[in-house]
N, C-alpha and C positions, 0 to 999 in steps of 0.2 A: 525929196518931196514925198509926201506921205501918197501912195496909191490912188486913196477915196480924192486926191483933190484932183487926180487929173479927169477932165473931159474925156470921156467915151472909152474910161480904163481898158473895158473888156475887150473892144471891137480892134484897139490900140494891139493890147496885147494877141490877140489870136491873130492879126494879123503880123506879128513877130513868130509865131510859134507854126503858123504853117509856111510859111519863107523859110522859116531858120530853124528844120526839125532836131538840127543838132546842139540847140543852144536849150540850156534850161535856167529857167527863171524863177527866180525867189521872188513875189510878190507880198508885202505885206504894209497893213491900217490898224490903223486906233479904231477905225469907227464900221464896225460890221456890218452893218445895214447898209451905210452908201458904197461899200467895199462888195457886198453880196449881192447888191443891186445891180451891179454895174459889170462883177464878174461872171455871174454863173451860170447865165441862161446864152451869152456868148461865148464861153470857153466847157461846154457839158462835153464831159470825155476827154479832156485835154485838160484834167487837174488832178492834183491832190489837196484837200484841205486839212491844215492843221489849225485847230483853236488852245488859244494860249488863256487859259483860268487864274486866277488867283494861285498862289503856291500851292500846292497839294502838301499833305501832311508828310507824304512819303520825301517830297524835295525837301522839307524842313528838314526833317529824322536826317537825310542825307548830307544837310549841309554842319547842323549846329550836332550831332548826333543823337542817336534815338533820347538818352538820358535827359539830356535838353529840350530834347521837344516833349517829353512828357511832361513838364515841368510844368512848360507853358502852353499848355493842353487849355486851359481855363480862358487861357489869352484868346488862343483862338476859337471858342464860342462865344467870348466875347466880342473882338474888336478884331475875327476874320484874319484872312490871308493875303490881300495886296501887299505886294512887295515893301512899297511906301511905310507899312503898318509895322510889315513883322520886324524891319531893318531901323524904324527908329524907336526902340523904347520909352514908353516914358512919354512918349508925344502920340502914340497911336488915333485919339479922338481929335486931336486934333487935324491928321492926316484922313480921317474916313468923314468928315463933317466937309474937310477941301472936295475930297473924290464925291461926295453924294453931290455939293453947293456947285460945283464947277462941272464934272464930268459925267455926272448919271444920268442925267437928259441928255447930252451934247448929242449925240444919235438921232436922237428921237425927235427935236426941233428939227431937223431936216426933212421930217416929213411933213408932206401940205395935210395929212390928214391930224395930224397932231396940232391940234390951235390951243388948248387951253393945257398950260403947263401945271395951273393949280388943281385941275381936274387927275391930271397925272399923277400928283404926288399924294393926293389923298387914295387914288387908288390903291399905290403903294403901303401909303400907311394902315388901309385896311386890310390889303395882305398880310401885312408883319405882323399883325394884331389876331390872325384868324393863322398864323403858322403851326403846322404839322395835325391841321385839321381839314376834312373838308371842303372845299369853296363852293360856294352857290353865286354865280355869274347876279342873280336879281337879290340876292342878297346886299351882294357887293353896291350895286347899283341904288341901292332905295340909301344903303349909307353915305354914299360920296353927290345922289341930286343928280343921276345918270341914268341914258338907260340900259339896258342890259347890252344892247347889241354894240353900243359905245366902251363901254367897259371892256368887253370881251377883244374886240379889238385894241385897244390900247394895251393889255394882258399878253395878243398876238406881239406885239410891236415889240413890247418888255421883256419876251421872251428868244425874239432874233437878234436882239440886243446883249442878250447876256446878263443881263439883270435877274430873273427867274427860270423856270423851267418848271413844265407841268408834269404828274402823273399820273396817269389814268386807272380805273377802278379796274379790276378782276372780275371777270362776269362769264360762268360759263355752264354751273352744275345746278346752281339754286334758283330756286323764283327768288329766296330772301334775299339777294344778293344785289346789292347797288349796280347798277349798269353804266350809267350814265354820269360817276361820280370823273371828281379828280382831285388832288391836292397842288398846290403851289410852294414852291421850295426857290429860296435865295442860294445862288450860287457863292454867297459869300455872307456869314453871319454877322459883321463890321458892317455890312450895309444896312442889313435889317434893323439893327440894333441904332442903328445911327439916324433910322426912319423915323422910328418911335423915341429918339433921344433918352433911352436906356443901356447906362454901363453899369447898373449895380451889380456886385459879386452873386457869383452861382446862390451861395449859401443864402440870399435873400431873395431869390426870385420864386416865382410862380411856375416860370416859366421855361425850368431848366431841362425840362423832358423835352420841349418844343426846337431846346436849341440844340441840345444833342440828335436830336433825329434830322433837324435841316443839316449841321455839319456833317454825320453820315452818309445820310443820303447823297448829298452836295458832294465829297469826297469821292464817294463809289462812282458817281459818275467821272471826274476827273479817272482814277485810279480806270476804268474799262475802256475811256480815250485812248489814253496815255501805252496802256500795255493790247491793244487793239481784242479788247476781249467785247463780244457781244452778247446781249441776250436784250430781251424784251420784260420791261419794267412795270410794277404795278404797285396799289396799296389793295387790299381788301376790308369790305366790309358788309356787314347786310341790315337791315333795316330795323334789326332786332339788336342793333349796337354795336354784337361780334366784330371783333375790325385783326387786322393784322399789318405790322405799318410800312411791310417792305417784301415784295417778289421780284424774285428773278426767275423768269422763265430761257431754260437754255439747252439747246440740242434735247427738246422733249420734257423736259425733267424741269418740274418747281422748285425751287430754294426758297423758302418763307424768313423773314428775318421780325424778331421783335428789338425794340432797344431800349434798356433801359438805364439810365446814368449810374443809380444808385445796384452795386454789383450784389448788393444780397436777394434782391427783388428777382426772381425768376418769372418769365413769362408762361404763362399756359395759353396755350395754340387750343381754339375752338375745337370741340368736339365736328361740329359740322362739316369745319373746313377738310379736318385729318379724314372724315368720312367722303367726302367729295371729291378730295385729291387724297387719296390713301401713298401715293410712292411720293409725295412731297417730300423734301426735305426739314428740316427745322432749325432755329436754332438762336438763341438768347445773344446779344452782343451788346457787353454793358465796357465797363472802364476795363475790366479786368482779359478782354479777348479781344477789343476793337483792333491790336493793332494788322493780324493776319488778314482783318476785313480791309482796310484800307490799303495793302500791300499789294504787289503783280502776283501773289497766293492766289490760288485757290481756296476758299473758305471751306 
C-alpha cells in the first residue's frame, strides 16, 4: 500500500521508530504533498528525505551510454525524462499527454484549497508560455481571470508537488538590480511542452534558448540532489535589461553561468555585474561543454 493512503502515516510511523530504535524504515508515495503532509512535522529529526525526479541526464549517459544520450539530447528538450517517455520510443507523446491528463493534478485535487482544476491548468499554461523569463505573480493573474494572491498559491502547491520550482533574483550591490524577481522552471521539459501541445523540432522553434535553459537548470538541480552538493541559486537581472541566467553561490564564491544552445554564440557577462562581484566566476555552457555541468564534476 502506497504510504500517502494510510491514515495518520506520520504519527503511525514515529510511533514505530521510537519503540523500535533499531528497526529502520523505507518509507515511500507517488503523491508528495499527502506523503509530506502527513510525515514531516511528525517525524522532524528522525528522517532522511530522498526525492526521486524524472531521469537525470547523468542516469541516461549511464544506462544507454554517453554516445546514445547525446544523440537523443533533442529528445530530451523535447518530450523530457519520465521513465515512461525515455523507455518507449516512438510513443513518447503519447505517454506525457497520459502523465499530464491523468497524473499532474492527482496531488493537487487533494487539497480542499484547490477547487477549480481549469484555473490550474491555465496557470500552468501561462508558465510554459512565460519559460526562462521573468514571472510577474499579477501578470500571471489578469491572464488566467485570478487574483494574484490565488495564483501565487496555487504556484506554492505546483511547486511541493514537483511540477516547477522557483528561482529567485540576485540582489545585493546595485540599486539597478531586480530584488524582488523570480523565474519558474519545469522540472521536466515533456511536461511543459505537453502544456502548450508543442513537439515541433528544435530547428523550428522560437523557443529553443527557453528549452535549453529549463533542462539545464532542471538537471543542475537533480545533479546537486543526487551527488549532495550545495549552494544557494539565482538568476540575475536589473532594470536596465542586463540579466545573467544562472548563479550559484557557494562556500562564499559566485559561479555565474549563461546558456546558449547554439555553440558559436558566446555570452558576454555585464560589465556591471563583473564590477559588483569582481571574484565571480564565469562561464558560457552551450552543446559543446554542457556535459561536465550536468555531471558530479565540478564545473
Amino acid at each position: 500500500m502506497r504510504a500517502q493512503r494510510i491514515d495518520e502515516i506520520g504519527l503511525k510511523l514515529k510511533i514505530l521508530i521510537d519503540t523500535q530504535p533499531e528497526t529502520q524504515l523505507l518509507v515511500t508515495g507517488s503523491s508528495s504533498l499527502e506523503l509530506s503532509f502527513g510525515v514531516n512535522e511528525s517525524l522532524t529529526g528522525r528522517k532522511f528525505q530522498h526525492f526521486m525526479y524524472p531521469l537525470s541526464f547523468e542516469e541516461i549517459s549511464h544506462s544507454q551510454g554517453q554516445a546514445q544520450a547525446l544523440d537523443g539530447l533533442e529528445l530530451r528538450l523535447l518530450y523530457g525524462s519520465y521513465p515512461e517517455v525515455v523507455n518507449q520510443a516512438g510513443s513518447e507523446r503519447r505517454y506525457l499527454d497520459l502523465i499530464v491528463d491523468s497524473y499532474l493534478y492527482k496531488d493537487l485535487l487533494y487539497q480542499e484549497t484547490v477547487r477549480r482544476v481549469d484555473l490550474l491548468k491555465k496557470i500552468l499554461q501561462a508558465l510554459a508560455l512565460q519559460l526562462g523569463s521573468e514571472v510577474s505573480y499579477n501578470e500571471v493573474a489578469k491572464t488566467v481571470g485570478a487574483d494574484p494572491a490565488t495564483v501565487e498559491h496555487y504556484i506554492s502547491l505546483l511547486e511541493q508537488a514537483f511540477v516547477i520550482f522557483r528561482l529567485p533574483s540576485l540582489s545585493r550591490n546595485l540599486r539597478s538590480e531586480i530584488k524582488r524577481g523570480r523565474k519558474i522552471y519545469f522540472w521536466d521539459n515533456g511536461v511543459r511542452n505537453a502544456l502548450i501541445a508543442n513537439f515541433s523540432p528544435l530547428h523550428l522553434r522560437q523557443d529553443k534558448g527557453a528549452l535549453w535553459e529549463n533542462f539545464l537548470v532542471s538537471e543542475r538541480q537533480k545533479i546537486k540532489q543526487y551527488h549532495q552538493r550545495y549552494s544557494n541559486d539565482y538568476f540575475w537581472r536589473t532594470y536596465t535589461q542586463q540579466k545573467i541566467d544562472y548563479i550559484e553561490e557557494s562556500d562564499g564564491l559566485l559561479h555565474a553561468f549563461e546558456f546558449k544552445w547554439n555553440p558559436r554564440k558566446r555570452a558576454s557577462f555585464p560589465k556591471s555585474f563583473r564590477e559588483a562581484y569582481p571574484d565571480a566566476e564565469t562561464q558560457t555552457i552551450s552543446q559543446d561543454n554542457f556535459i561536465p555541468f550536468l555531471s558530479g564534476d565540478r564545473v
